[in-house]
C-alpha atoms as one frame of an Amber mdcrd trajectory, in Angstrom:
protein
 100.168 103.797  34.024 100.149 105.561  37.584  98.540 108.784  35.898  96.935
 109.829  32.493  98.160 113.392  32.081  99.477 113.722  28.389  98.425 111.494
  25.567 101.904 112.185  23.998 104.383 110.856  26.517 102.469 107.619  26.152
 104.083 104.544  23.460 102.068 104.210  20.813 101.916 100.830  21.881  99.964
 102.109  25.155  97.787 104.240  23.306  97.097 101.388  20.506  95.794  98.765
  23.489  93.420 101.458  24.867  91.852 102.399  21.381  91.354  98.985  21.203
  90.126  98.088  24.579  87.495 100.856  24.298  86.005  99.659  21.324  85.663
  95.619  23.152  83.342  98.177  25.703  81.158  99.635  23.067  81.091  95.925
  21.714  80.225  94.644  24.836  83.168  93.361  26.646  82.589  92.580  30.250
  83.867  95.014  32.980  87.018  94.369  34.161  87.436  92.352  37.568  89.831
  95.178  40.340  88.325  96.150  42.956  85.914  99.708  42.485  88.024 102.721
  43.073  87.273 105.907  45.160  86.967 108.653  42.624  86.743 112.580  42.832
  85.510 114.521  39.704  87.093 118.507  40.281  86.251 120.573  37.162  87.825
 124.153  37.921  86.105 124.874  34.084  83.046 124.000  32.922  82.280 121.096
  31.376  79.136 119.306  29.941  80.783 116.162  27.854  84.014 115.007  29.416
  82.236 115.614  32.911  79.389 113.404  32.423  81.056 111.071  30.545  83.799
 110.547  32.710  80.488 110.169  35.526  78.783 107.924  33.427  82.583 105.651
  32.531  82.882 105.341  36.268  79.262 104.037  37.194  79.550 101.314  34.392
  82.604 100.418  35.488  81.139 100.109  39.430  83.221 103.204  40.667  81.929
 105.001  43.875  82.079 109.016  43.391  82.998 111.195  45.775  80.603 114.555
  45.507  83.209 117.478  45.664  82.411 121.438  43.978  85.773 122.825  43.666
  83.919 126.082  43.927  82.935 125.370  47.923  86.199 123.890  48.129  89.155
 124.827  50.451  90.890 126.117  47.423  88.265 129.187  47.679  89.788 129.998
  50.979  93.541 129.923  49.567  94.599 126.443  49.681  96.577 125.068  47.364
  95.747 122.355  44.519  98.460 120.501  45.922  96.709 120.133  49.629  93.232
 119.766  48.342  94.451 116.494  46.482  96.577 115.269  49.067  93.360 115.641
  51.294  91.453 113.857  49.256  94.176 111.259  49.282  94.417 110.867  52.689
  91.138 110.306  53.348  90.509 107.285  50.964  90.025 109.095  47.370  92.213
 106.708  45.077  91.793 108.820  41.707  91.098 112.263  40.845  89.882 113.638
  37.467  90.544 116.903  36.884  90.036 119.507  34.806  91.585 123.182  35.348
  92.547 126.508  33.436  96.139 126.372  34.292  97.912 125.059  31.785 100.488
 121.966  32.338  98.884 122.446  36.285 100.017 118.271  36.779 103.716 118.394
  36.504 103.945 119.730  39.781 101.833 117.763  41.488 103.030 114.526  39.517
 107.009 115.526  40.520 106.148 115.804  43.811 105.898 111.640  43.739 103.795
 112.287  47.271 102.472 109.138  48.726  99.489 110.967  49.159  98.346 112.121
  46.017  95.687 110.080  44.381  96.168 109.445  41.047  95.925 111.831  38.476
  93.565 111.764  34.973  93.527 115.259  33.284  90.103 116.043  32.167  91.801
 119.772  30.370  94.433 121.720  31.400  93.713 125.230  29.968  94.684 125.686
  26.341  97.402 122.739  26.758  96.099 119.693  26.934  92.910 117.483  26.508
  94.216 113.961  26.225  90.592 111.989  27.189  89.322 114.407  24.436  91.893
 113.152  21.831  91.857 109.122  22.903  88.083 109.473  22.276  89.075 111.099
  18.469  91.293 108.097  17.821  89.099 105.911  18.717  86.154 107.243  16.646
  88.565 107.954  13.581  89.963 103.708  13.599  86.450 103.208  14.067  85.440
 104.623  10.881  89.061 103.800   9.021  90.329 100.941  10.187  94.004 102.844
  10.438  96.028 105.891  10.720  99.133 105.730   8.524  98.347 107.895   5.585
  95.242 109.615   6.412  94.887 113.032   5.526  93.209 114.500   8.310  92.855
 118.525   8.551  92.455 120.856  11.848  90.522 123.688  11.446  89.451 127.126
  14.036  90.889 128.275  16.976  94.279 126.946  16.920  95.837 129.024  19.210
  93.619 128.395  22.432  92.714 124.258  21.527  93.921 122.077  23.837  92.668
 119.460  21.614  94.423 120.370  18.573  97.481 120.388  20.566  97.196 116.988
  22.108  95.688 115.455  18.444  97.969 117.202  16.145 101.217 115.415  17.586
  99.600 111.990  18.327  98.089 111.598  14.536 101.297 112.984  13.535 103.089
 109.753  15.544 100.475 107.702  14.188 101.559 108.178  10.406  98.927 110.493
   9.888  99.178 113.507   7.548  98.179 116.759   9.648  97.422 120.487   7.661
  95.648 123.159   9.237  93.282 125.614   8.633  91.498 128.948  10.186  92.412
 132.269  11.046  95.985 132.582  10.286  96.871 135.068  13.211  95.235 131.905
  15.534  98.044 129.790  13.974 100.637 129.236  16.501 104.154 128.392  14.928
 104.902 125.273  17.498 101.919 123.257  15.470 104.650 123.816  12.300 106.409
 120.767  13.958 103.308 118.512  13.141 101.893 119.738   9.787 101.692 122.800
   7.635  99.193 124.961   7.404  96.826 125.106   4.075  94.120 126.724   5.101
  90.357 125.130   5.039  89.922 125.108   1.026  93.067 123.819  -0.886  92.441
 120.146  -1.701  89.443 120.038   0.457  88.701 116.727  -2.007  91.430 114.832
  -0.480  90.864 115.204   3.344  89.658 112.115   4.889  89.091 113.431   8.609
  87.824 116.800   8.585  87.755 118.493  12.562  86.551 121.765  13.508  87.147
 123.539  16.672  85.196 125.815  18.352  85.958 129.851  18.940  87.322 130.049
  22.531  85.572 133.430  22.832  86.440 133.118  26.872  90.475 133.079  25.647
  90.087 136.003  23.399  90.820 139.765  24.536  88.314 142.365  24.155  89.151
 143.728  20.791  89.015 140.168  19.327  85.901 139.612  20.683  84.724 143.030
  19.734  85.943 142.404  15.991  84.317 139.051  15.687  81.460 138.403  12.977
  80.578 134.840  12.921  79.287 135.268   9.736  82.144 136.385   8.442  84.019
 133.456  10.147  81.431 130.893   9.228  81.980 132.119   5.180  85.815 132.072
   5.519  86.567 129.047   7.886  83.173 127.444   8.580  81.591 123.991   6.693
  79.373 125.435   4.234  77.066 123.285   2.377  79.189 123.955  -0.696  82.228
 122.541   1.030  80.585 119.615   2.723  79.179 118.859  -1.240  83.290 118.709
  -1.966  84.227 116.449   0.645  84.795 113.110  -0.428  82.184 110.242   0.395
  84.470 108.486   2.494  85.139 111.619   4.349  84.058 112.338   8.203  83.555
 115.159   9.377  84.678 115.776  13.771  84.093 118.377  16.767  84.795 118.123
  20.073  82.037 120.279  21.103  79.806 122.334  22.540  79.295 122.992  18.767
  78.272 127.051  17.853  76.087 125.883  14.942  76.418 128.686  12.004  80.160
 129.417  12.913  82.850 126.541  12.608  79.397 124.128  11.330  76.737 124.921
   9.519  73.222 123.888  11.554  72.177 121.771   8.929  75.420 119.483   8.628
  76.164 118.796  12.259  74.148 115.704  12.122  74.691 115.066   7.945  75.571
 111.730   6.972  79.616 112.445   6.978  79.132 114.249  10.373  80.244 111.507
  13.891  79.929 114.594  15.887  77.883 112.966  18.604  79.353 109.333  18.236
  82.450 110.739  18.949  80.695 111.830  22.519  79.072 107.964  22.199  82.780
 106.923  22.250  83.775 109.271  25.020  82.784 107.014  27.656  83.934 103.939
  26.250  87.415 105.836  25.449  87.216 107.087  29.505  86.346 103.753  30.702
  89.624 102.538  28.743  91.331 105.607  30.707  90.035 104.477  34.099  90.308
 100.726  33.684  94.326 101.343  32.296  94.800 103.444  35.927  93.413 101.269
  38.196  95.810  98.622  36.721  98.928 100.839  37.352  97.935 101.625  40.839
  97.569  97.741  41.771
C-alpha cells in the first residue's frame, strides 16, 4: 500500500488484515520492527480526534513528527499543495497525513507518481472521504459483532455533507452488510441509493443492530438552512430520544464519529448509555491509525 486515500479501492482482503491487526494493538501486540518514519501532520480543517489520534498512533509506533501549520505555510503565499508536499519530500518527510476541504484533493497529487511526493494518508477530504474515520468504525463494529455479513446497520443525519457516510456506506455494503438510511430527506443524496435505501430513523428501529448518527455540518449549509434550523425540531424528528434508545434492541450499539452536538443527532443523556461505543470508537482510532501507518510504511519499503 504506497498510499491510504480511499477505503473503497482497497480488497476486502486488505481491509480485513488491518481490522484485524488493529485489534492485536489494543490487545497488546508489540510494535512492528521498520525503521521510524518522518511524518508531517497538515490539517487544512480542523480537527480534534483524527488529529490527535493520528499524533498519538505515530508516537507509539516511535514515529518522529515534523511540526508544520498549514496556516503559516507557503500555501498562504500561493503555492500549490502539490509543491508544499514535494517540499516536504525533498527534504526527508517520508509520509504526510492530511486532511483538507477539497474534495477528492489526492488524485492529483497521487497521478502525478512524483518521486518526490511523500506518501499520502487522507485524514478527510471535504464532504468525500474519511477512510481512517471508517477503518476505525469497522473495527469497533467486529469488535462488538464478531462479523459483518447480515448486519443491519442504519445511517442517520447529514447525509449530504458526511464524508463518513460516504466512505462507510459502500464498504459495509461490500462487507455483506445491510445499509438503510435515515434524516432529513432533502440531505439524502441519490448516489447513496447504490448502497441501501432509505427508511428513515423509525421504521423497524427494533431490528437495527448498528445504529450511527452524524453530526449537522452547519459549516456546509447555506444561510437559509442555517437560518431555518431548530435543533429541537431536528432532535424530535431525527435525533435518539430516550423513547427510541428504549426500542433498540439489547444487542444493539449505538455510533458517532464526533464532535457530538448533544440534544441534536444524541440526546445528552445517552451518549455514554450502555448501548452507546461513542468514545471507544475514538479508543479504537489510534489502534485503527496505527494499523494505517504500520500497512504504509510496509508499502514504501
Amino acid at each position: 500500500m504506497q498510499n491510504f486515500v480511499n477505503l473503497n479501492e482497497l480488497p476486502l482482503t486488505t481491509i480485513q488484515d488491518m481490522i484485524a491487526e488493529a485489534l492485536a494493538y489494543k490487545q497488546g501486540k508489540r510494535q512492528p520492527t521498520q525503521t521510524p518514519k518522518l511524518v508531517a501532520n497538515l490539517f487544512f480543517e480542523n480537527s480534534t480526534r483524527t488529529h490527535t489520534s493520528f499524533q498519538v498512533a505515530e508516537t507509539k509506533l516511535g514515529w518522529q513528527r515534523i511540526a508544520i501549520d498549514p496556516q503559516t505555510s507557503s500555501t498562504q503565499k500561493g503555492e500549490t499543495l502539490s509543491d508544499t508536499l514535494k517540499t516536504l519530500g525533498s527534504v526527508g518527510v517520508d509520509v504526510v497525513v492530511l486532511r483538507h476541504h477539497i474534495n477528492d484533493w489526492y488524485q492529483p497529487l497521487v497521478a502525478e507518481q512524483s518521486e518526490r511526493m511523500p506518501q499520502l494518508v487522507n485524514a478527510g477530504d471535504g464532504s468525500g472521504q474519511h477512510p481512517s474515520q471508517s477503518l476505525l468504525d469497522l473495527v469497533t463494529i467486529y469488535e462488538n459483532f464478531g462479523h459483518f455479513e447480515g448486519l443491519n446497520i442504519r445511517i442517520v443525519g447529514d447525509l449530504a455533507h458526511s464524508r463518513v457516510a460516504r466512505s462507510n456506506a459502500a464498504v459495509l455494503q461490500r462487507l455483506g452488510a445491510t445499509v438503510t438510511f435515515g434524516g432529513p430527506k432533502a440531505w439524502y443524496p441519490s448516489e447513496f441509493d447504490t448502497c441501501g435505501t432509505y427508511t428513515g430513523l423509525d421504521p423497524e428501529l427494533e431490528k437495527i443492530d448498528v445504529l450511527m448518527l452524524l453530526r449537522v455540518q452547519h459549516e456546509r449549509l447555506d444561510t437559509d438552512e442555517n437560518t431555518n434550523f431548530s435543533a429541537t425540531s431536528y432532535h424530535a424528528l431525527h435525533g435518539l430520544t430516550r423513547e427510541r434508545y428504549g426500542r433498540l434492541k439489547e444487542q444493539a450499539i449505538i455510533m458517532h464519529p464526533a464532535p457530538v452536538n448533544r440534544g441534536v443527532e444524541i440526546a445528552d443523556e445517552l451518549v455514554e448509555a450502555p448501548k452507546s461505543r461513542i468514545f471507544e470508537q475514538m479508543t479504537n482510532g489510534v489502534y485503527a491509525r496505527m494499523a494505517i501507518l504500520a500497512a504504509i510504511a510496509r508499502g514504501g519499503e
